[in-house]
N, C-alpha and C positions, 0 to 999 in steps of 0.2 A: 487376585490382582494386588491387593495390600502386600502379601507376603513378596512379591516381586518389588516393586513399589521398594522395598525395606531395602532390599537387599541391594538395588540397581542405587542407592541412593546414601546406602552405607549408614544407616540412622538405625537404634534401635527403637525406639518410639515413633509412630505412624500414627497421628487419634484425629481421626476426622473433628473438624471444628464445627459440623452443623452450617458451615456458608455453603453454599452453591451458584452458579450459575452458569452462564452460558449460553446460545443462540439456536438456530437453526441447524446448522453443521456440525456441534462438537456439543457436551457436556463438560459441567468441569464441575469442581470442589475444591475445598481446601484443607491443608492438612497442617498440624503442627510434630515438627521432626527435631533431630537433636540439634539439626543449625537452622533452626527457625522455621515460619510457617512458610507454605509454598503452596502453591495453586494451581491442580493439575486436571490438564484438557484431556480428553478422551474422545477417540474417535473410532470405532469398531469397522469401518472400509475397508479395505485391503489397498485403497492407495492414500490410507492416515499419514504414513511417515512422510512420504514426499510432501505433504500437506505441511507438516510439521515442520520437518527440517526445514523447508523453504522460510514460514515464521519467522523459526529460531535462527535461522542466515539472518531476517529481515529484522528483527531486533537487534542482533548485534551490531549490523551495522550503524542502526539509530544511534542505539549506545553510545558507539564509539565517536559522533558526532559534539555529543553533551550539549545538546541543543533543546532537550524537548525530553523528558519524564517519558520510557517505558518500564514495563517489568523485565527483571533481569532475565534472559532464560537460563536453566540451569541443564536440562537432557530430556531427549524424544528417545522415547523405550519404547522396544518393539514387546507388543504383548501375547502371553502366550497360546489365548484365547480367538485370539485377531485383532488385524487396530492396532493403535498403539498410543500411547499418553505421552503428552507435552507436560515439562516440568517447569514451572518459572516460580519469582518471587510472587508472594501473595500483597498484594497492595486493598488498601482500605479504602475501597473508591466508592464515589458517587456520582450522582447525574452533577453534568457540568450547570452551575449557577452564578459564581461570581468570576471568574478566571477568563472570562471570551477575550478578552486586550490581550492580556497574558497568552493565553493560546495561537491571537494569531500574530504576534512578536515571535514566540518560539516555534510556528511552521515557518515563519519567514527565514530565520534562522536556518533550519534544519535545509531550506531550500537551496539555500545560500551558500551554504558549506563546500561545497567541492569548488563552485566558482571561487571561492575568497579563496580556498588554499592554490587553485590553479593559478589564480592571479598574481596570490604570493611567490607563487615558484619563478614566473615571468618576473616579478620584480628582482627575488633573490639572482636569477641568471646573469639580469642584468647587473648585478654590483659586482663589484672587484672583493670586495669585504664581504660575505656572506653572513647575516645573521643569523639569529634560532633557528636550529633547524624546524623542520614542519611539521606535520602534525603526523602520526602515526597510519592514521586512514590513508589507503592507496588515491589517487589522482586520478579523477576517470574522467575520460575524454570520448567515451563512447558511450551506447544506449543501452539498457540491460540488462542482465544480475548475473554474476556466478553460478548462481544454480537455480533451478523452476520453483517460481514462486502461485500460489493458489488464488484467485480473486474470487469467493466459496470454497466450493470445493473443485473446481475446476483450473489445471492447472495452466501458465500463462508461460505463452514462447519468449523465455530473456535471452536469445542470441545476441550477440553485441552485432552492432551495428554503428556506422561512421554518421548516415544521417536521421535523423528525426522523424523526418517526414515518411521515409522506406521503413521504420522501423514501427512507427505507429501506423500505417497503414497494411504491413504486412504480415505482423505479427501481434496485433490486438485486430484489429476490426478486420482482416481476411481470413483469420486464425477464426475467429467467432463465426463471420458468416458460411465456412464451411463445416461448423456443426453446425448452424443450422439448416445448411443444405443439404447432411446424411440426417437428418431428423427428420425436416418435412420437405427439405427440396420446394422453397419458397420462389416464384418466379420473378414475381414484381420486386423480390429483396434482389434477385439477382440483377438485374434490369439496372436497377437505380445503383447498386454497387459501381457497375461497369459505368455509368456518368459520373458517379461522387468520387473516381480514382484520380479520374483526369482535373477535379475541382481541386482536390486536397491541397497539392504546391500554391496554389492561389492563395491563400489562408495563411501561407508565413512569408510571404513578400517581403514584409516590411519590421520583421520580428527576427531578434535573435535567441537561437535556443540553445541555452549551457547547460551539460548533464547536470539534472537534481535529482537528490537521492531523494523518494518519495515515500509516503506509507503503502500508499497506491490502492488504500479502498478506507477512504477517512470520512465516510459517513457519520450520523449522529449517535448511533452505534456503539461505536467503536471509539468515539471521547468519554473521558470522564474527568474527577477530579479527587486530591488529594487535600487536607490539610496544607499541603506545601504549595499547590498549584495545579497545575494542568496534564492530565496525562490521555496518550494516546493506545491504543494497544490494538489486536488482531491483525497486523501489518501483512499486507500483498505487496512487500519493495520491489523496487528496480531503479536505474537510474534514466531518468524521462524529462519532461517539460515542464513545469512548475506547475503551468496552468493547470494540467492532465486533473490534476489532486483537489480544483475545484469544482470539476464536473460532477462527479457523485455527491457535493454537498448543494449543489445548485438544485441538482437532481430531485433529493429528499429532502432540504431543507433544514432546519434547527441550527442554523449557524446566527447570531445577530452581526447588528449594522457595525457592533463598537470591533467584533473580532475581524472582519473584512477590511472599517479604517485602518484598524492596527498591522494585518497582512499587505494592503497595498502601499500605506506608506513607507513599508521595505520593498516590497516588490511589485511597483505601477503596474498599473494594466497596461498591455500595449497595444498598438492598433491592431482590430481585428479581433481584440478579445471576445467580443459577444458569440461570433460565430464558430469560435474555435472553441468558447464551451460547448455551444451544442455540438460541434465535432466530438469532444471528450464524454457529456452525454451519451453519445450512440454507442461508444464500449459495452456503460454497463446495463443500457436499455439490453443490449444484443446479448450480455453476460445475462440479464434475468431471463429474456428467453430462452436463454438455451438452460438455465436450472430449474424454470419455473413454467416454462411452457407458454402457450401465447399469448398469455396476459398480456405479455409486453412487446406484441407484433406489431399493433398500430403504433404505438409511441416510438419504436426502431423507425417504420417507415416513414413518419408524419418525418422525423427528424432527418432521414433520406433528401426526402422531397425538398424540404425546407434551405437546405442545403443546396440544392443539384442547381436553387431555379439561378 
């Protein structure tokens, strides 16, 4: 793999540094090359790359926000073994301890971005004089990603879509409970599905939802920290509902009080918050059942239930 590694990356020096890590899904290390260290993922699946690429989609996009600290990616190589390894910048990170304000100003940020540029363009329309032009990143007005992104390693339906509500109901939580109906064909999950469809519209009444570009699995995980400040990484993007992105921290927890102040006084809760996290909850209750089996069947249903009455 090295000798591949060298060649896909044009460097003659490849000296592993002795760092490693990595999660459930992937392995990685790091390496120092002739343009510096880099930190690469590996995953032996035969569906790694779509894995990967999706990532490497989902950080660019971050990137290209300058909202919020990820690793650069740099190339997903197909390996010749099977698999295939993600290449990014190596960052010197740690568990997050001083930085929660800091983190949740720059998810606010990062949330906020395509509304402030869309906003901009409605105000530029309207002037005769047109200022600076905009920002480089594309204007999206719809629900989605360019290309499938992974929440694990299971991949996630980014069709675009015009409304929110069709789009998170048909393509996360229908998308889910029909793996878990070719798995174990759950009755009561089906049951309570068919009541919580007709509930869903209920729940954005009184809310409005402008595409946010999201990480879309920003667990305690997947934060850390820099000397410089705050960084996020292992991104499952699309462009979604802000809230969506508090569900999985609700969920597992390790966020503090100072990082949610500093999130909501960019971005209020609005009415209906409480139950529209547990709406966004049941995603990745349903995403853990279906990778991890039914540990996580009562907690999908409990949150069914909780929902329907």
């Amino acid at each position: 793999m090295e000798a591949m590694l060298k060649k896909e990356l044009g460097t003659s020096m490849l000296k592993y540094t002795g760092y490693s890590g990595g999660g459930c899904i992937s392995e990685g290390q790091s390496y120092d090359t002739d343009n510096g260290r880099v930190f690469v993922k590996i995953n032996h699946k035969s569906q790694a790359k779509r894995m990967f690429d999706g990532e490497m989609a989902s950080l660019d996009a971050i990137l290209q926000t300058e909202t919020i600290k990820v690793p650069k990616p740099v190339k997903v190589i197909e390996l010749d073994t099977g698999g295939s390894a993600f290449v990014m910048e190596h960052l010197d990170m740690k568990g997050l301890t001083k930085y929660s304000t800091q983190l949740g100003e720059k998810l606010a940020n990062l949330h906020l971005h395509n509304k402030r540029s869309l906003d901009k363009q409605m105000r530029e329309q309207q002037t005769v004089g047109k200022g600076a032009g905009l920002s480089e990143m594309p204007l999206v007005e719809k629900y989605g990603f360019h290309v499938a992104t992974c929440c694990g390693y299971l991949p996630q339906e980014n069709e675009w879509q015009d409304d929110w509500v069709t789009f998170y109901s048909r393509h996360r939580l229908q998308h889910q409970l029909n793996m878990v109906e070719k798995s174990c064909g759950d009755r009561e999950a089906r049951e309570l599905w068919s009541h919580l469809q007709l509930k869903i519209p209920q729940l954005f009444t009184e809310v409005e939802v402008v595409p946010a570009l999201l990480h879309g699995d920003l667990w305690g995980g997947n934060v850390a920290q820099t000397t410089e400040g705050p960084v996020i990484f292992d991104p499952a993007s699309f462009y979604g509902h802000s809230e969506y992105e508090l569900g999985i921290m609700a969920m597992f927890g390790g966020f503090s009080s100072s990082f949610y102040a500093a999130y909501h006084e960019n971005v209020p809760k609005a009415p209906g918050f409480t139950q529209r996290n547990q709406l966004y909850q049941l995603f990745h209750n349903l995403n853990h059942w279906n990778h991890f089996g039914g540990g996580y069947k009562s907690s999908s249903l409990r949150i069914m239930k909780d929902l329907v009455k």
